[in-house]
C-alpha positions, 0 to 999 in steps of 0.5 A: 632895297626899298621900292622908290616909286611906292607910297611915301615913307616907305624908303629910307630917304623919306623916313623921319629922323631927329638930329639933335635938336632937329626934327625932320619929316625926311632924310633929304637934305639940301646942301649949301650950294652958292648960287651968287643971286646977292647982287646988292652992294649990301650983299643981303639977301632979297626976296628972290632968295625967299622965294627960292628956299620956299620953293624947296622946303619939302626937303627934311631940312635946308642948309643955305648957301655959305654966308660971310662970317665978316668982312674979310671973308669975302672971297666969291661975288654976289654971295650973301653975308650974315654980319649986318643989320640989313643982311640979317634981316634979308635973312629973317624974310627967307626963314619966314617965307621957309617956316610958312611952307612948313620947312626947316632951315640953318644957316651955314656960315664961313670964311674964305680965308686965303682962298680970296683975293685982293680984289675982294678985299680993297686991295689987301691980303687975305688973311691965312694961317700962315703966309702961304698961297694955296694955288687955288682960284677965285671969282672976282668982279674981273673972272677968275684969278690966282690967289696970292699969298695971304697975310698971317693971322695975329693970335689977337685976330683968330681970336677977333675971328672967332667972336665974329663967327660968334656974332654971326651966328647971333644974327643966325638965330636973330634971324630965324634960322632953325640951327646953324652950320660950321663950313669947314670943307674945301679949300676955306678958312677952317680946312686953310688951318686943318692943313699942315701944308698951308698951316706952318704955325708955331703957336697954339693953333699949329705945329700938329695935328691937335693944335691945327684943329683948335680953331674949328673947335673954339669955333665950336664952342664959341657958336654953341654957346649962342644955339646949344650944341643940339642946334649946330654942325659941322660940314668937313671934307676929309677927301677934297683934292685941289691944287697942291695943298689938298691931297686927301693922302693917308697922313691928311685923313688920318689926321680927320679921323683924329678930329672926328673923334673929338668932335664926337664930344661936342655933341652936335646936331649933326656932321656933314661930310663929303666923301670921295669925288668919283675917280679921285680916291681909292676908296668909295663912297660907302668905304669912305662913309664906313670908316667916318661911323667908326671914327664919329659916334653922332649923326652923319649928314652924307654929301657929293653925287648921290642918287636916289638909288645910292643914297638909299642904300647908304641909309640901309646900311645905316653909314649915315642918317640923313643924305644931303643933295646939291644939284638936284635941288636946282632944277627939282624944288620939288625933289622930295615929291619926285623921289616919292612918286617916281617922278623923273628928275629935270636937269638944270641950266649949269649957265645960270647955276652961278649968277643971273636973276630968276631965270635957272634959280626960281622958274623950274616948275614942279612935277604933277604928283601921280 
């Protein structure tokens, strides 16, 4: 393996990379992580989230947090959409602040879907594919709470759904963004209808496996007619386990592979994927990321609990292209310095990792360069 603590470039991480469209000076991504600082009603991005992203735009590329498509999205407090004016332009000021520092940025958008809570929605259901509870949480004004079970979509409203995904990433590029990103992973709207056992539709979108991926792919469609299939991608987590719903077993990842391959048509910048949680699948991170390259014939985005150490390796072993950091971003804005030079990495604050002002979000200082 490479010397990590040698002179830029010359490990993996920080070789450059084009993802389609993309061209990257490194393979250090930073994933989309809520970090809930929106606390206008608006819920708009403000110029401590510009300063944030700035802060942290020696990453090869950004990917924001995850951005309401809609209202009926909502599904967390204090998370910034992308389906206003005002919000738009609230963004238009992080991507300015991010270009000015010489980086690069998408914009992730997504839909809670059954996974929100009444709370968050005056007092009406969310919306699910089917009229089924997923037993999962969410974090409302009041602190967590069970979800219910949702109401339905009509085949009229996927396809409303879908032109606000389509309008969504119009305000994305309206507002600067450099790409867009599909959030499709966990427990959200898109990974509700990929489910068999949240997903119990007879119509188009439902009934198998095919047809439970029809709304990602018209999602797809929809987007890249805005930003060219060059400029979009998809984040999916084929392990993710939660509650009953999500069990990552042989049937539900036999069924990604199947979506890998025909998302293998699209030709997208990129496709982010998380593999395994430590302790929670038989396979490991590189069996895992081995059976996504021969499943998907594009770029691959590497994401969940990677080192400097591992994500390298995975990189020389060419099982991805680029390898996405969650966590080490918060209390590293410099993260790509400290890889290059050595430098050892600053825990952060898990207290203030959901909420707060600029303490544990914009006041982590960088590391001397050596």
């Amino acid at each position: 393996m490479s010397d990590q603590t040698s002179a830029p470039g010359t490990q993996p991480l920080l070789r450059p990379v084009q993802l389609g469209a993309l061209e990257l000076p490194n393979r250090v991504v930073m994933a989309p992580m809520t970090r809930a600082r929106a606390t206008n009603a608006a819920l708009a991005p403000t110029e401590l989230h510009a300063t944030y992203y700035a802060q942290r735009a020696g990453a090869g590329l950004l990917i924001s947090e995850g951005t309401w498509v809609n209202r009926e999205a909502i599904g967390y407090i204090h998370v910034p959409g992308i389906y206003t004016d005002e919000q738009t332009d609230g963004w238009a000021k992080v991507t300015e602040s991010v270009h000015a520092a010489g980086g690069r940025i998408v914009s992730q958008i997504g839909h809670l879907g059954a996974a929100s809570h009444p709370d968050h929605q005056g007092g009406r259901l969310p919306v699910g594919p089917s009229a089924v509870n997923p037993q999962e949480m969410s974090f409302t004004a009041e602190g967590p709470k069970d979800t219910v079970t949702p109401r339905a979509l009509t085949g009229a409203e996927i396809a409303d759904t879908v032109r606000d995904y389509r309008k969504a990433a119009a305000n994305a590029l309206r507002a600067g963004f450099d790409g867009l990103e599909i959030h499709a992973q966990g427990s959200h709207l898109i990974a509700q209808f990929l489910n068999p056992r949240l997903n119990q539709r007879t119509d188009a979108y439902g009934g198998t496996s095919e047809k439970r991926a029809q709304l990602l792919l018209d999602i797809v469609e929809a987007v890249s007619e805005v930003w060219g299939g060059e400029r979009v991608a998809v984040k999916l987590s084929p392990y993710w386990k939660t509650g009953p719903a999500f069990t990552a077993d042989a049937e539900a990842l036999a069924d990604y592979d199947l979506l890998l391959k025909r998302l293998g048509d699209s030709d997208l910048a990129y496709l982010h994927l998380v593999g395994p949680a430590p302790g929670t699948h038989t396979d490991d991170t590189f069996t895992a990321f081995a059976r996504f390259r021969g499943h998907y014939r594009g770029a691959v985005v590497a994401n969940l609990g990677f080192t400097q150490a591992t994500a390298n390796e995975l990189l020389e072993r060419r099982l991805a292209d680029a390898v996405s950091f969650g966590a080490p971003f918060i209390a590293n804005p410099d993260l790509v310095d400290r890889f290059a030079y050595g430098h050892p990495l600053a825990d952060g604050d898990r207290d203030t990792y959901y909420g707060g002002g600029a303490e544990g979000y914009t006041d982590y200082p960088t590391a001397a360069r050596s």
